[in-house]
PAZABA-929760 format. One record per residue: residue in one letter; z, x, y of N, C-alpha, C in turn. Coordinates in steps of 0.1 Angstrom, whole numbers, padded with zeros to 4 digits, always signed. Atoms other than C-alpha are relative to their C-alpha. Layout:
% residues N
AZXYZXYZXY/...
% end
This chain:
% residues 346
X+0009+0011-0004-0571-0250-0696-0012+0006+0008/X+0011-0007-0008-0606-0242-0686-0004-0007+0015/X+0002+0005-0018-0614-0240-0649-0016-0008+0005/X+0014+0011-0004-0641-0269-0637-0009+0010+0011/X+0014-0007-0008-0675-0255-0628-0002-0005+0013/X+0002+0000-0016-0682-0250-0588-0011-0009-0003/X+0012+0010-0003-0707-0278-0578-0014+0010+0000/X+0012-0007+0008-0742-0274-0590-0005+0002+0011/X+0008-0005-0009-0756-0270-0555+0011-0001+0013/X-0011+0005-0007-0739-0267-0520-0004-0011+0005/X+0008+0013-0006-0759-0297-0504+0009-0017-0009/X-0005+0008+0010-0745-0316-0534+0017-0005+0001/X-0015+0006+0001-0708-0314-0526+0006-0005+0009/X-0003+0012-0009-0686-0338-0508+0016+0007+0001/X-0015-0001-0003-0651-0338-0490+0003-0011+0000/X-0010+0014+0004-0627-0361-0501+0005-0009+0019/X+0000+0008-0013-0622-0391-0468+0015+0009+0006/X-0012-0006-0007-0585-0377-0464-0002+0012+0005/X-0003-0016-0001-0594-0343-0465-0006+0003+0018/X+0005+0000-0013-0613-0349-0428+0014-0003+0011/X-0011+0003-0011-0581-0364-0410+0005+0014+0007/X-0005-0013-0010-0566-0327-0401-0011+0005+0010/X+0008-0006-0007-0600-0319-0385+0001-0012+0018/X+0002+0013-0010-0604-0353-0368+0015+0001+0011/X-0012+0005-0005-0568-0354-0352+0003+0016+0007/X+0002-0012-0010-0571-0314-0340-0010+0000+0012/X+0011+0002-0004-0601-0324-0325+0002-0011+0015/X-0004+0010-0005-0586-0356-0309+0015+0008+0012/X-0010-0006-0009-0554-0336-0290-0009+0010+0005/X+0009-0004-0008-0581-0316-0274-0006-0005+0007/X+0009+0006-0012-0594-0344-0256-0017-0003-0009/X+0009+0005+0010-0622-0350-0285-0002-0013-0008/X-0001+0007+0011-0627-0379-0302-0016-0004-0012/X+0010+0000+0016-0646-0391-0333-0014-0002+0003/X+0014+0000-0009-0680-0403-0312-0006+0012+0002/X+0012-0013-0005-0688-0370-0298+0005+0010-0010/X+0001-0006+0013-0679-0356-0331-0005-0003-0003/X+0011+0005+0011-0704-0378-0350-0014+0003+0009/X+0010-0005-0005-0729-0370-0324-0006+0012+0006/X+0008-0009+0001-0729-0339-0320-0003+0009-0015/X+0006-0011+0013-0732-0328-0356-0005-0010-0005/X+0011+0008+0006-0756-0357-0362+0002-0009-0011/X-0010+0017+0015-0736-0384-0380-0003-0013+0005/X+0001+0014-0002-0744-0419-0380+0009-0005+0009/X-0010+0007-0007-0725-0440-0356+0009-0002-0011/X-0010+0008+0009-0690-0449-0373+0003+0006-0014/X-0002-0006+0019-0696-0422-0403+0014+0006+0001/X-0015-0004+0001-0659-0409-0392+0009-0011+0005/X-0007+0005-0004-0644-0438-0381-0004-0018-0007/X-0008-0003+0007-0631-0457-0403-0003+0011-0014/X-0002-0009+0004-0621-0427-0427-0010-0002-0012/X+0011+0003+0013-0654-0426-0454+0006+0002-0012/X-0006-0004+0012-0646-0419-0493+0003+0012+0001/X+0002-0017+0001-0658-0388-0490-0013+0003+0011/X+0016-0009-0009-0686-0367-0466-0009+0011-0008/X+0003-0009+0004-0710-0344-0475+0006+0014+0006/X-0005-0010-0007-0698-0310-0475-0006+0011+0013/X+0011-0001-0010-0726-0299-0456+0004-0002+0016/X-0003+0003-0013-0717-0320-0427+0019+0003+0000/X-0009-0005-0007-0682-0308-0428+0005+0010+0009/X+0000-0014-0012-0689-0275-0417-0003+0000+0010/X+0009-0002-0013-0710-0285-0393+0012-0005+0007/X-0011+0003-0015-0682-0304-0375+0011+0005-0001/X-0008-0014-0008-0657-0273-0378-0006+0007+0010/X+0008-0009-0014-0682-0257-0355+0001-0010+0010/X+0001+0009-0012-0690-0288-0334+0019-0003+0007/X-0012+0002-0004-0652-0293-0332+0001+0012+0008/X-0010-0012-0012-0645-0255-0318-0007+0000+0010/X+0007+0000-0010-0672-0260-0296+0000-0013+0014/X+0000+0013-0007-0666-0294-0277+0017+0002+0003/X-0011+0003+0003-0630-0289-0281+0001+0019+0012/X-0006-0016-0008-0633-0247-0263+0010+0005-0007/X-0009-0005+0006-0612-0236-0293-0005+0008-0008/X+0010-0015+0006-0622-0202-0306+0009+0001-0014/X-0009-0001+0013-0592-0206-0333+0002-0016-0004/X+0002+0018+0004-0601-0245-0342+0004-0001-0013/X+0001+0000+0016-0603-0237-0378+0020+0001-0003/X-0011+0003+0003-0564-0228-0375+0008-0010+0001/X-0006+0013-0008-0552-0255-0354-0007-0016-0012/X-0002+0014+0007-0569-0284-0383+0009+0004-0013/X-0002-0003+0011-0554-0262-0408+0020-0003+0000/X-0010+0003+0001-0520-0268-0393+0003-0018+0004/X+0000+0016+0000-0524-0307-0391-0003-0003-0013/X+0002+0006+0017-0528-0304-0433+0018-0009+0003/X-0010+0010+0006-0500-0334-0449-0006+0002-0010/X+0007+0004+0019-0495-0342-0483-0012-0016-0002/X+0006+0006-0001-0519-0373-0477-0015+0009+0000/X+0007-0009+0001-0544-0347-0470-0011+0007-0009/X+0008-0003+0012-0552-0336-0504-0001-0012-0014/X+0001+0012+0012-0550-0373-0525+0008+0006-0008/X-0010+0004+0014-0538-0377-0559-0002+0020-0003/X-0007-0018+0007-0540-0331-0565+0011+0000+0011/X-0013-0004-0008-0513-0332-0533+0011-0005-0014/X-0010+0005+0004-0493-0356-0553+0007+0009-0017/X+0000-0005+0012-0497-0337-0586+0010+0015+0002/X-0010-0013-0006-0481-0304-0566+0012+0000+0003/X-0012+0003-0004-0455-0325-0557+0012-0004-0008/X-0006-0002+0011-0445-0329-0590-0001+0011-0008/X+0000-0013+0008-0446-0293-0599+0012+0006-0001/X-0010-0011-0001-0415-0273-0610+0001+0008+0010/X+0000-0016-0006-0424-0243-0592-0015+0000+0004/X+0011-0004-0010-0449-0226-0569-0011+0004-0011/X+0008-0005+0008-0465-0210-0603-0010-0010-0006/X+0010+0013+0005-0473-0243-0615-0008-0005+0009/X+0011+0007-0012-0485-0255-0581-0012+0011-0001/X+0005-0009-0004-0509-0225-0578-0010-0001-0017/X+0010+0000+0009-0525-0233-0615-0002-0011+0000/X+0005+0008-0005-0528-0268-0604-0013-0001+0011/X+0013+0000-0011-0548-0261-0574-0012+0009+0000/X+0011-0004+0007-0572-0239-0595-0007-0008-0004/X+0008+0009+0008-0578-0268-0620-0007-0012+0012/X-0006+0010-0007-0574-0297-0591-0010+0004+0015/X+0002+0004-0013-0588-0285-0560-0014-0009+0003/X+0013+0011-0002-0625-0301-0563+0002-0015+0003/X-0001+0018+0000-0609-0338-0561+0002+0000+0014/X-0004-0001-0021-0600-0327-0519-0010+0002+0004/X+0011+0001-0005-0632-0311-0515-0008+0011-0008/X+0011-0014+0005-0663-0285-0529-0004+0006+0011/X+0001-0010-0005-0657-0263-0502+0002+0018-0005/X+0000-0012+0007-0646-0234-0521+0009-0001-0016/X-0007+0001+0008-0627-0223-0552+0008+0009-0001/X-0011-0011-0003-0591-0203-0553-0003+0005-0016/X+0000-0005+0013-0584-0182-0582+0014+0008+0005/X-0015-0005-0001-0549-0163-0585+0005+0009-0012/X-0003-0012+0010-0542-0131-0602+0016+0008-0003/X-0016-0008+0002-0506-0109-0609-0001+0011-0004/X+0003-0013+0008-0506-0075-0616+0015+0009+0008/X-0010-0007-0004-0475-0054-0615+0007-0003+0007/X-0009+0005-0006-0453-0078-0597-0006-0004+0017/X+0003+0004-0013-0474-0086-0569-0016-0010-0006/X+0008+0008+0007-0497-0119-0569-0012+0000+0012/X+0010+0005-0009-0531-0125-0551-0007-0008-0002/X+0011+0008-0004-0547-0153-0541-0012+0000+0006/X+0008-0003-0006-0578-0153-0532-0012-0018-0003/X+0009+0010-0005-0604-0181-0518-0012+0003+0001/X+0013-0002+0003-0642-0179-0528-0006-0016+0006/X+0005+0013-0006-0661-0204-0501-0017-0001-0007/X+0010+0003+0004-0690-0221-0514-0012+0000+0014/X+0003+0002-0014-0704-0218-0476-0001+0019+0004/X-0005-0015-0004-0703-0176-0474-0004+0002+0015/X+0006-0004-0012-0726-0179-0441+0005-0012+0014/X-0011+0007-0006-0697-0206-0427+0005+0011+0013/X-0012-0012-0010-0676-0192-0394+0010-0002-0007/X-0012+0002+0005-0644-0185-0398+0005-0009-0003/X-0009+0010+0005-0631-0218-0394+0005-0006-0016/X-0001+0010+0011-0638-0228-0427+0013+0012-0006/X-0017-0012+0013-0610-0195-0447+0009-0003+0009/X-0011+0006-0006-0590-0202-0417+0006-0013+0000/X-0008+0012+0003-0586-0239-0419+0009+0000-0012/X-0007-0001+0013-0580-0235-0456+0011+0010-0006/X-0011-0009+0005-0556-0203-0456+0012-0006+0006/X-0017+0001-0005-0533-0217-0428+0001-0015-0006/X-0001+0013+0008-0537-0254-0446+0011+0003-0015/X-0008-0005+0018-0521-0236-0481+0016+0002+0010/X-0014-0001-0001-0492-0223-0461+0006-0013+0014/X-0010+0015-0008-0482-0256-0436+0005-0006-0014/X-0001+0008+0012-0486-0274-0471+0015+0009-0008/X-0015-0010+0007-0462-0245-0489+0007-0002+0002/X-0008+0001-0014-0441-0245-0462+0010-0014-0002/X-0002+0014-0001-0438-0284-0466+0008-0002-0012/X-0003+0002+0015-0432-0281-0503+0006+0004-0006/X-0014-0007+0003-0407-0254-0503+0013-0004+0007/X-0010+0006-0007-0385-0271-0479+0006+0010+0008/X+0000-0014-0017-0387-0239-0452-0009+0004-0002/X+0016-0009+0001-0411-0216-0442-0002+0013-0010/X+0001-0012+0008-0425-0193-0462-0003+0016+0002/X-0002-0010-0006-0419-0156-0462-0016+0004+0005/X+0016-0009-0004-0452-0136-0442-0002+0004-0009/X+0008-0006+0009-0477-0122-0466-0009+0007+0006/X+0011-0011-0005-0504-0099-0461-0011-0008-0004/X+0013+0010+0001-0536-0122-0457-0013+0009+0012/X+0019-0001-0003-0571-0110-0454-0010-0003+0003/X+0015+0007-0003-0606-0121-0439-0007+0004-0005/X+0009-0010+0006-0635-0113-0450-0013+0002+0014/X+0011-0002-0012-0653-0119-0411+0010+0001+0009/X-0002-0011-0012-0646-0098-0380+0017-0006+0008/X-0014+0006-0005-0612-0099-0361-0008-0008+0013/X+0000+0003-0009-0610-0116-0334+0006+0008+0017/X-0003-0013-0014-0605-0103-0294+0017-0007-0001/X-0010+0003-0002-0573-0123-0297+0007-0002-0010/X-0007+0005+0006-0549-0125-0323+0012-0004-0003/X-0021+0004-0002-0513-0138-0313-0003-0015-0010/X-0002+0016+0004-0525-0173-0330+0003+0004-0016/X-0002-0001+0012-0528-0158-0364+0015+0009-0003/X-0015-0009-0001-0494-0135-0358+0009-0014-0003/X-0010+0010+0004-0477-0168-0354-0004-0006-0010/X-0001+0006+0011-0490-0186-0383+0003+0012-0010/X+0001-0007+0009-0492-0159-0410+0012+0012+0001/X-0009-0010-0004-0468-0129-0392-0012+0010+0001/X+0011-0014-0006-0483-0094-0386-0006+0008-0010/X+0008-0008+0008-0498-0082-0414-0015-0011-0003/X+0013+0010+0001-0530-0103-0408-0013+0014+0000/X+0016-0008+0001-0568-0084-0417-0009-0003+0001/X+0012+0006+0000-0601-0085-0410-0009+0006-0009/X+0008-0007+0007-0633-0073-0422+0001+0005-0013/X-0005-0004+0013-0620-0073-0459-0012-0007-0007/X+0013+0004+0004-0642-0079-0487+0001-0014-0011/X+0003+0016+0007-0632-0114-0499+0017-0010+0011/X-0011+0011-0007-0607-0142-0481+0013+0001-0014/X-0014-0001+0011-0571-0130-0501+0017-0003+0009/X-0015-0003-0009-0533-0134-0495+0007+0005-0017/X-0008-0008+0009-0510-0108-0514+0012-0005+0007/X-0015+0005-0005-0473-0117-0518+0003+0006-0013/X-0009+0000+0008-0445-0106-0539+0001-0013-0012/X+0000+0016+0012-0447-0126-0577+0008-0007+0003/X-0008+0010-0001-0416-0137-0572+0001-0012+0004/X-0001+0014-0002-0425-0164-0553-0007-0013-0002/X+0004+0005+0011-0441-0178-0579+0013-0009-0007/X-0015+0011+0000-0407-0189-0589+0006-0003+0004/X-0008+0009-0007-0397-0206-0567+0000-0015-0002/X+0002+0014+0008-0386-0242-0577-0010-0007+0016/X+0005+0012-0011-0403-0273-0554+0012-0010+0000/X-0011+0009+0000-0372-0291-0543-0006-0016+0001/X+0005+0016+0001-0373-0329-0547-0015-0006-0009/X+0009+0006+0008-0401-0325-0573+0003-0010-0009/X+0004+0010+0010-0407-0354-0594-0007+0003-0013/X+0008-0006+0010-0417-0336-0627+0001-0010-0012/X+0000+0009+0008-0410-0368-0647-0014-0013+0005/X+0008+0004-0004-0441-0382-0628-0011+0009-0007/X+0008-0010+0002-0461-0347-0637-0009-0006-0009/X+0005-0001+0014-0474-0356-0672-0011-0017+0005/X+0004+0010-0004-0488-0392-0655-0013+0001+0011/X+0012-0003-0016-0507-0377-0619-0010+0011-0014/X+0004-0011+0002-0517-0349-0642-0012-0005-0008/X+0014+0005+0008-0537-0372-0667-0011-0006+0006/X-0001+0004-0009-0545-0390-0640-0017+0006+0009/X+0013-0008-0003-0566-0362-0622-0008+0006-0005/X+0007-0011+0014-0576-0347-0655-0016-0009-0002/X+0013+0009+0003-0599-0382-0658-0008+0001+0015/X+0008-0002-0012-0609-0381-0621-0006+0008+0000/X+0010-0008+0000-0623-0351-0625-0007+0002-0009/X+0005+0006+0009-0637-0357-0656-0014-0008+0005/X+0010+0007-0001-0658-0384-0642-0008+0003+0019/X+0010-0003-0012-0666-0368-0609-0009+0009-0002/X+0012-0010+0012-0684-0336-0631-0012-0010-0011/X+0010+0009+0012-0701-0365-0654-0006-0002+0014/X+0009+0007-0007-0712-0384-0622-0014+0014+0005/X+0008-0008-0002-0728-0350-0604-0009+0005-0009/X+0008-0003+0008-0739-0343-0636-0014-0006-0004/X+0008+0015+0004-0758-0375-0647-0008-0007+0009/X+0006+0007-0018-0764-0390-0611+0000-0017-0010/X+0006+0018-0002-0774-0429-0613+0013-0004+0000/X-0009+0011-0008-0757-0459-0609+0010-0002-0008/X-0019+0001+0008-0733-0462-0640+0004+0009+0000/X-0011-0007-0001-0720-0429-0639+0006-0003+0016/X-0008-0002-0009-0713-0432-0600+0008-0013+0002/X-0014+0015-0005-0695-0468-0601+0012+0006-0012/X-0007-0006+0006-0678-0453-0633+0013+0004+0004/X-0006-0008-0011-0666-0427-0610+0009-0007+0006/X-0009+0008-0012-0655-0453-0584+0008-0009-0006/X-0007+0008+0007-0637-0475-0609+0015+0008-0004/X-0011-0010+0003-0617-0446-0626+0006-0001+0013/X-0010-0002-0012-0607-0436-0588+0012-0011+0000/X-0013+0006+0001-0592-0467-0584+0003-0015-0001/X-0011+0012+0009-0578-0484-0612+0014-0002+0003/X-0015+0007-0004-0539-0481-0604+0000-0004+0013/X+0000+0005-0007-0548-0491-0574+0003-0013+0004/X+0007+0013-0001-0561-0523-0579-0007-0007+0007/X+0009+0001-0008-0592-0517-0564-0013-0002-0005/X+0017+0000+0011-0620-0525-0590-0002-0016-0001/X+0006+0017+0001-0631-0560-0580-0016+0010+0006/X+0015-0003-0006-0673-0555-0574+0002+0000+0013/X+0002-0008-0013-0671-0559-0536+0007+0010+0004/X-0008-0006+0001-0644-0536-0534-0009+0014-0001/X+0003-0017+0003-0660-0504-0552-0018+0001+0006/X+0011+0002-0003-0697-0516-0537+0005+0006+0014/X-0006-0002-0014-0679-0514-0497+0003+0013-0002/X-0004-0009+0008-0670-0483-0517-0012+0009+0005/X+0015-0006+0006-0704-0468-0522-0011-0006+0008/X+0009+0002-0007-0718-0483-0492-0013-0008+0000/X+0012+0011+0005-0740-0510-0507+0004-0015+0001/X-0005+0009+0004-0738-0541-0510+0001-0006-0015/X-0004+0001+0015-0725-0561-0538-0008-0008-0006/X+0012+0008+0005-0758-0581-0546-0009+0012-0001/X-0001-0012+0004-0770-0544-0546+0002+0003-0013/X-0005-0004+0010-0750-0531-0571-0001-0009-0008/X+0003+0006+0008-0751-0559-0589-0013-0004-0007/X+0012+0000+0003-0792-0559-0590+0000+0017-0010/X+0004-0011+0006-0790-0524-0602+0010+0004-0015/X-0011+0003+0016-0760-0526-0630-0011-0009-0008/X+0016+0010+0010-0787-0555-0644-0007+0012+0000/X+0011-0008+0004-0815-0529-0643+0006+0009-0011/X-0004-0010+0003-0795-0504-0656+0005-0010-0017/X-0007+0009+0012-0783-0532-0686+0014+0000-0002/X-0011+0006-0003-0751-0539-0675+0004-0007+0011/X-0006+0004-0015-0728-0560-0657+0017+0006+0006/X-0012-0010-0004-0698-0548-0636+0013-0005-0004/X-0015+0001+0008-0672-0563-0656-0002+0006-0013/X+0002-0007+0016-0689-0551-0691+0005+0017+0004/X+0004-0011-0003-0692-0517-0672+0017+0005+0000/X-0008-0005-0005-0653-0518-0660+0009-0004-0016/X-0006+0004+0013-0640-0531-0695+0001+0014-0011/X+0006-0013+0011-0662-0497-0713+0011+0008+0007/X-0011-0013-0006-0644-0477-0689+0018-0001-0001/X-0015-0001+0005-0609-0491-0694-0002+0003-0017/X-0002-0005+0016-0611-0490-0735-0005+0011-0001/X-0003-0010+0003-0624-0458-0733+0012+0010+0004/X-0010-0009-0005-0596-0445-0709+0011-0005-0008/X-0012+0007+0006-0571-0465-0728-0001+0005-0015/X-0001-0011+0015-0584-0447-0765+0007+0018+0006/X-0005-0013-0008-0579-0413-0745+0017+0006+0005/X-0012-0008-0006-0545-0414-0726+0005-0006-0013/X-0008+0004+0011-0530-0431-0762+0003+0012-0009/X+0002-0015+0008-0539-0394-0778+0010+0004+0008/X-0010-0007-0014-0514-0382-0747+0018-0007-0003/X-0014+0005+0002-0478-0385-0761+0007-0001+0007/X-0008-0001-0007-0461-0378-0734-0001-0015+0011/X+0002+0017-0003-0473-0414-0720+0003-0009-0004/X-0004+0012+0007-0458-0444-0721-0006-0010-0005/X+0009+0012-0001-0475-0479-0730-0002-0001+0014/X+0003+0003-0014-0466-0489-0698-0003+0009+0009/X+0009-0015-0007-0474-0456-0678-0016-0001-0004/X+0012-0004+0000-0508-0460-0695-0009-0014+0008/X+0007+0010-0008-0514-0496-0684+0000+0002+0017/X+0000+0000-0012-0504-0488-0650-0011+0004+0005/X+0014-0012-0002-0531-0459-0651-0011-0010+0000/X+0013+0005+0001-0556-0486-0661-0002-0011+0010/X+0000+0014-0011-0546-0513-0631+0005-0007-0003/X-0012+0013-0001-0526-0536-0650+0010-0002+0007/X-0008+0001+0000-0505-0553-0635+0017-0003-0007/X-0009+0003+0010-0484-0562-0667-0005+0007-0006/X+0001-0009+0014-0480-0540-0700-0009-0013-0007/X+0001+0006+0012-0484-0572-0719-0024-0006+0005/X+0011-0004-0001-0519-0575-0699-0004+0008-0007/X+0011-0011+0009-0535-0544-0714+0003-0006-0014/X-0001+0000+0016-0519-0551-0747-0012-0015-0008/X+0010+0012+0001-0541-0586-0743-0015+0004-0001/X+0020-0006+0002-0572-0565-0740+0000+0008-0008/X-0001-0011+0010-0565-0538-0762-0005-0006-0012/X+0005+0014+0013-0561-0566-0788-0016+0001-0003/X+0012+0002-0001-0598-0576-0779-0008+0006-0005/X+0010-0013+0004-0613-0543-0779+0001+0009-0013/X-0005-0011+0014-0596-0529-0814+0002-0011-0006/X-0005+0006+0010-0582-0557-0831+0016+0003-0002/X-0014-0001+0002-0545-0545-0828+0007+0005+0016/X-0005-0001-0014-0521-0537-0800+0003+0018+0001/X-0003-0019-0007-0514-0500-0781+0004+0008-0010/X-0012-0007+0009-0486-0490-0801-0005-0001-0017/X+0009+0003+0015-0501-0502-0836-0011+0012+0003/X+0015-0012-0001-0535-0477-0828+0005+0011+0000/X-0005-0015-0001-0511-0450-0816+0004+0003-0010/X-0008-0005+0009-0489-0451-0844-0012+0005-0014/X+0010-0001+0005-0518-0451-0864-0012+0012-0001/X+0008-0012-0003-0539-0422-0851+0005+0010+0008/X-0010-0009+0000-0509-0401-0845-0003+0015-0002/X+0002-0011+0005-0520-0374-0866-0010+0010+0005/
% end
């Protein structure tokens, strides 16, 4: 499966609303809270509190700095990285949590990590029984915090997902050590580096297979289509820009939710819903024609996906009943789910 192109500019990319909580809440047990975080890295009143969709990535970096700085924490970047949860990374956490094994998690969060945030992109190699990971930030002139939040964020999350800790590895920086390092001894162990020429952690393959106890891999084939369309329509929106790809966008997010009423994905996107609705008209639609196109297209799409059920696909699309969708399906084809499937099988 080919790996989704890095965001077209860095200015352009966003962090997912969850993905802020570990920063916000290291920030907060330091005697910080969200106020003189939005003001000193020049955020609107209220732009962190309640949790946004998403931020730009832009301003996240800025408030890993503003955080180590208000906060007097010279290893800040570790400390949000060990307040990662599976809530953390949205619907790719949940996707990891349905992985057999570590190998599958680790080619999931290749394809998958852009839906958390366009801070960087991993990649993960094997050669002769030893695997490396390695993290390419989209930010190279970032401080530390940002490889640090995100290296010790992979192993709390691992950690979490193996159901113990995971053995030390040999992990790399690619900027200067520090005068102190007992913080990264205790997260990582002693084979910690500086001054290397890319943010890597080497480990033994084997632990590659290692299972994920209490995975849910009869969910897998469902999150997995799931994020396949999210990201799908988050590359169309950046791509396209305007107003029907980004409500699009906000629809797909969330359908099984059953969160695609107009004020809903408008409160969404920050506008209002006489707004959105002036500009769907300009645009020559309205926001039920718009959320109708986008169900019958997702609904031709996951039907090609055998491993889906009927009902697994309506859920995907917000019904609350099968026999719902099969009522619109009707509409939009002339025949029901299973009739079209059986049909265009081949």
């Amino acid at each position: 499966m080919p790996r989704p192109p890095s965001p077209a500019s860095r200015s352009g990319g966003r962090v997912a609303g969850p993905y802020l909580q570990p920063l916000i809440e290291a920030a907060a047990v330091r005697g910080v809270n969200v106020r003189e975080l939005e003001q000193a890295a020049g955020l609107a009143p209220d732009a962190l509190s309640p949790l946004p969709e998403s931020l730009a990535a832009t301003d996240y970096v800025r408030l890993l700095d503003v955080g180590a700085q208000l906060a007097r924490d010279p290893q800040f970047g570790l400390h949000v990285g060990e307040r990662v949860k599976l809530g953390t990374y949205n619907v790719y956490g949940l996707i990891l949590l349905s992985c057999r094994d570590f190998g599958q998690a680790f080619q999931q969060t290749q394809r998958f990590e852009g839906l958390a945030h366009d801070l960087g992109r991993s990649t993960l190699n094997v050669d002769k029984g030893v695997a490396e990971y390695r993290w390419d930030s989209l930010f190279p002139h970032a401080t530390r915090h940002l490889a640090e939040s995100v290296f010790t964020g992979i192993r709390v999350f691992g950690s979490w997902l193996a159901g113990q800790a995971l053995p030390p590895v040999e992990v790399s920086f690619a900027h200067q050590a520090p005068q102190d390092d007992s913080e990264y001894r205790r997260i990582f162990g002693t084979d910690v580096r500086f001054d290397a020429l890319a943010h890597t952690a080497r480990f033994d393959a084997a632990l590659l297979s290692w299972p994920v106890p209490n995975a849910d891999v009869s969910l897998y084939p469902v999150l997995q289509q799931h994020a396949e369309r999210l990201l799908k329509e988050k590359l169309r929106a950046e791509r396209e820009g305007g107003i029907v790809a980004q409500v699009r966008a906000a629809i797909v997010k969330n359908l099984e939710q059953d969160r695609v009423r107009l004020p809903l994905i408008a409160q969404e996107m920050c506008i209002t819903p006489r707004t959105l609705q002036r500009k769907l008209s300009d645009a020559g639609l309205s926001f039920q024609q718009l959320l109708d196109q986008t169900r019958h297209e997702l609904a031709l799409d996951y039907l090609k996906q055998k491993k889906l059920s009927i009902a697994e696909i309506a859920f995907l699309l917000g019904y609350q009943e099968q026999s719902s969708f099969t009522h619109a399906f009707k509409d939009w084809t002339g025949m029901n789910p299973g009739a079209y499937r059986e049909r265009n099988r081949d």
